[in-house]
N, C-alpha and C positions, 0 to 999 in steps of 0.2 A: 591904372596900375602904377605904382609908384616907383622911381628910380631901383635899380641896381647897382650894386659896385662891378666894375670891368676893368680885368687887368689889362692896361697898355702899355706897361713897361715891364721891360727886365731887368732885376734890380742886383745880380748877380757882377761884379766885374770881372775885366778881364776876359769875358766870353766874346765870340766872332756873330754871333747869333743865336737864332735857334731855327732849327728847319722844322717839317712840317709836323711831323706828331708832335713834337712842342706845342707848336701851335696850337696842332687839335685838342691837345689837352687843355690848353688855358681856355678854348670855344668852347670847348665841350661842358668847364662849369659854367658860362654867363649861358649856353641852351638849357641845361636842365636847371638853373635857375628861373628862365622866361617861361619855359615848359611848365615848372610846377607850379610860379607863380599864376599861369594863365588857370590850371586846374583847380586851383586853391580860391580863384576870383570866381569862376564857374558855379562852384561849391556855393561859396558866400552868396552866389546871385540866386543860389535855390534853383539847380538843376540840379538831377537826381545822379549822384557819382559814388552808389553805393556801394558798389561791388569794386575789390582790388581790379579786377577782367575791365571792368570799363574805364578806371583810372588806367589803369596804363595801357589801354588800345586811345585814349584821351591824348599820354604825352607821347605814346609813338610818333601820332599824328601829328601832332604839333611839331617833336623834334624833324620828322622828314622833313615838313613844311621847311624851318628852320634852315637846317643843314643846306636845303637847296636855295636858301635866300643865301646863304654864305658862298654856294659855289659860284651863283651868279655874281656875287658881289665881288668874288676874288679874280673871275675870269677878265684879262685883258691886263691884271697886274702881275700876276707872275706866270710862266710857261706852262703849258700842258701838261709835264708831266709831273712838276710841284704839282700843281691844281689835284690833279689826279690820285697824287698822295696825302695831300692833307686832305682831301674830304672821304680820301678811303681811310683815312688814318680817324677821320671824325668821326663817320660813320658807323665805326668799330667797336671807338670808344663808348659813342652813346649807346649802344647795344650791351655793351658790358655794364654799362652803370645803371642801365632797366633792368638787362638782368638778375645784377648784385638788389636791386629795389623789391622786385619782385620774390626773390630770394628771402629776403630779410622780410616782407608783408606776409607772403603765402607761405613759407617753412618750407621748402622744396630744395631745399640744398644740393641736390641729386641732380637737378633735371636742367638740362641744356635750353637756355631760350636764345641765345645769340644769332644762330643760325635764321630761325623763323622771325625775328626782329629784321635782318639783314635782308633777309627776302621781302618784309613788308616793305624797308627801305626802299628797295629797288625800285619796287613797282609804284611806290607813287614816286618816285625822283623820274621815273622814265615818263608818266602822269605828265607831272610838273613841266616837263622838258619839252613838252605838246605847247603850253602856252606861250607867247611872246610878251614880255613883261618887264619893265625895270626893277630890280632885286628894291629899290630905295623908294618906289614910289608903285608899289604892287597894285594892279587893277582890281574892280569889280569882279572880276570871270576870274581869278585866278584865289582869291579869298573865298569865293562863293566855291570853288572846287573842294576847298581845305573846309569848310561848313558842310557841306556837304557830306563828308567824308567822316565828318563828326556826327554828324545829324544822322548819320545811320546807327551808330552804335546807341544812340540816348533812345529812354523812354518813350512813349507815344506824348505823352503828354509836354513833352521837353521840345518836339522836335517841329516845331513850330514857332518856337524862339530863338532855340541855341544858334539857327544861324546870323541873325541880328548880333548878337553878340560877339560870334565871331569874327565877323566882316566889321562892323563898326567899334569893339575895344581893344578885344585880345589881339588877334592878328595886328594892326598899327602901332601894338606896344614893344611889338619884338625888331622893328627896325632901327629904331636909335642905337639900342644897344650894340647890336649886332655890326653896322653900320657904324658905330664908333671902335669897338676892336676891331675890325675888319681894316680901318684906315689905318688904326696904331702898326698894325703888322705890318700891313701890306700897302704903305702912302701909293699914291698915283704917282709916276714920273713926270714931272715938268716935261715938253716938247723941247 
């Protein structure tokens, strides 16, 4: 998978900062950039991503994945209850921006997904929060959970590969990025 552009700077003067829905909005496009570029490499590798329903229970996956690689990575840099609001504030956003997607693919202008996006969130963030893991250097068990996860939604014929794929390409392509605005925002404190 090849590079992304990531915003690390704010190019506005005169401002004190940006607090946390800033943030989550600037995260929010480098995730559903990794998001669709993982589904888009998926596709190209000839797994079967036919139906709108299983792209995007695809990038759900992928962005919870995501979003909880970002809470792990922000925790111990800034306090609880930032933490708490930027990945509520993240979390939000990427729901709205599946929504607005699925909106725009399925013609359903009408119909509310945020809420049942937010609930999927939860439950695998709560998942995710079972494993003991560095956000920057993700285990075996914790990739094979996120394959997994995928590997139920695909074909029969799919689901005997897609998780190789996921533990060995896609998943290890979403840490750099992430892991580089993560630092931009949010540097570690010197002792």
């Amino acid at each position: 998978m090849s590079g992304i552009r990531v915003k690390t700077a704010w190019f506005r003067e005169g401002e004190d900062g940006h607090g946390p829905k800033d943030q989550a909005t600037a995260l929010s496009v480098t995730i559903w950039k990794l998001a669709d570029k993982a589904v888009i490499s998926l596709s190209q590798a000839e797994y079967d991503i036919i139906t709108p329903q299983r792209g995007f229970t695809l990038l759900t996956e992928l962005i919870a994945y995501m979003v909880h690689l970002v809470d792990r990575m922000v925790h111990g840099r800034i306090d609880d209850e930032e933490r708490a609001e930027l990945i509520g504030a993240l979390g939000v956003k990427m729901a709205e921006i599946l929504e607005d997607n699925i909106h725009t693919v399925v013609g359903d202008h009408g119909h509310p997904y945020v809420e049942a996006i937010l609930n999927k969130f939860n439950q695998r963030w709560a998942d995710y929060a079972g494993f003991d893991f560095d956000p920057e250097t993700p285990n075996f068990v914790v990739k094979r959970y996120l394959a997994n996860c995928i590997r139920e939604v695909m074909e029969a014929r799919d689901q005997s590969w897609i998780a190789d794929q996921i533990i060995e390409i896609e998943a290890p392509a979403f840490i750099a990025p992430l892991k580089k605005q993560v630092e931009a925002f949010y540097p570690r404190h010197a002792a």
